[in-house]
Each structure stands twice: as C-alpha cells, then as structure tokens.
N, C-alpha and C positions, 0 to 999 in steps of 0.2 A: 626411131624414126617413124616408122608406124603408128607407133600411138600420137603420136605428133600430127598425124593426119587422121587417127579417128576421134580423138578424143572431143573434135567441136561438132562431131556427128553425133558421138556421142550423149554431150553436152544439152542439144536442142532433143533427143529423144527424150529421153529423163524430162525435159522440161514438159514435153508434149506429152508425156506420159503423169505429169502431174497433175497439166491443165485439166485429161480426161477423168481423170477420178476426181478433182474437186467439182466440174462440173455435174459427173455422175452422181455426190455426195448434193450437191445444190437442185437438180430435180428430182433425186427421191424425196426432199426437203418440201419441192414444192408442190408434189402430188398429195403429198399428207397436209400439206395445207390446205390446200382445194378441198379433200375431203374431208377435214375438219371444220373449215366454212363451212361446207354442204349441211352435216349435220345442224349445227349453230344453225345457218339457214331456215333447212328446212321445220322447227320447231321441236327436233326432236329433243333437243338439249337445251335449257335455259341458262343466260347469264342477266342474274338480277342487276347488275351496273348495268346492262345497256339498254338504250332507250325500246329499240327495238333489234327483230331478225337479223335484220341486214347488217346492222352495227354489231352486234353477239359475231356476225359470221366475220365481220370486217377485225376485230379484235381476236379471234381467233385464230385467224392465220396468220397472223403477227406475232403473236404469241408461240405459234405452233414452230416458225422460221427463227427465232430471236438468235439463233449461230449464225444465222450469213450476214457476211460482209461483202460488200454495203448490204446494211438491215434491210428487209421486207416493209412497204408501208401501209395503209389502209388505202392510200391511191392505186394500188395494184392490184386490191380486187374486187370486181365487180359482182355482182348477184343482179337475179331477174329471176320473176315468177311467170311460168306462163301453165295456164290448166291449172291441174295438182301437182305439178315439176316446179322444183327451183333449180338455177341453173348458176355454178359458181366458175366465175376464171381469174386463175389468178396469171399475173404475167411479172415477169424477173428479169432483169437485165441485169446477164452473166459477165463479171468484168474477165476478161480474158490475160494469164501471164503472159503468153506469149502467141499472138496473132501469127496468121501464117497464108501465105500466097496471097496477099493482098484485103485481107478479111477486116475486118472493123475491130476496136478492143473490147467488144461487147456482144456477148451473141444472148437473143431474147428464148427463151424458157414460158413458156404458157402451157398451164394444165386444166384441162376445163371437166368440171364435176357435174352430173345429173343424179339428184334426187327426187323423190317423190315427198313430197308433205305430208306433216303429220295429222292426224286429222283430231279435230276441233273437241279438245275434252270436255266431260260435261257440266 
C-alpha cells in the first residue's frame, strides 16, 4: 500500500533528477563552446575553410556541441570586437523532460566568453 503512494513521488524525482544532469551535461557543453568560439575568434587558432574570425568561431561551437539534441546552430552565437576584446555568447534552448510549477518546456542556457586578441603577426 505504501509504495502505491510513493511510487509517482517517486516516479517525478528520478524524472527531475534526470532533467538536472542532462541540463548540467548541456551547459558544461555550452561553456566549452563559448570558449572554443572565443579562441576561433579571437585569432588565436586558424580555420583555413572559413572565410573569416567570426565564422572559424561560429563553426566551432557547433562543432564543439555536435551531442546536444536539438543540435547547436551558428544563429546561436554571436561574436563582437570591442578594443583588443572579443566577446563571444552563445545561447541554447534547453528542451525540458519534464517542466514543473508552471515553467515553459524550455529553459534558455547563455554563456558568454571574453578574450583578448591576438596580436597581428608579422
């Protein structure tokens, strides 16, 4: 009889306990992207397929996330120079298994990177 009344308590723990570690698996995912941009970015790594920085960085974070479902896209992250800083963010919209207290099926994930550039070889 007991388990008969814990077991959907149960049930939603385990669920909510799954939720947290795939989301915690999904923004370690997306800070090593940001910082994988960042470099791409900031010049310090070259990728001869792209045309320039920005795209090096925009293909590396995609590349860096290529496990999450739904994939990561180049519309997710952005780059900007300002000074000798580039500045990378990437944002994720986390699909949620099981939403709770009224929540959305999605909760947003943004990590945002600061680099310095690299400077101008000779």
């Amino acid at each position: 009889m007991e388990l008969a009344v814990l077991l959907p308590f149960l049930a939603v723990m385990f669920a909510a306990a799954l939720d947290f570690c795939r989301a915690f698996y999904a923004s370690q995912a997306i800070e090593s992207a940001a910082r994988v941009a960042a470099l791409y970015a900031s010049g310090t790594t070259s990728n001869p397929n792209a045309s320039d920085a920005a795209t090096a960085a925009k293909q590396a974070a995609v590349l860096e996330c290529s496990t999450l479902a739904p994939p990561l896209t180049e519309a997710d992250v952005s780059t900007s120079t300002s000074g000798g800083n580039v500045v990378v963010t990437v944002t994720y919209d986390f699909p949620l298994l099981t939403p709770f207290l009224g929540t959305s099926r999605k909760v947003t994930i943004s990590r945002t990177v600061t680099m310095a550039t690299a400077p101008a070889g000779p």
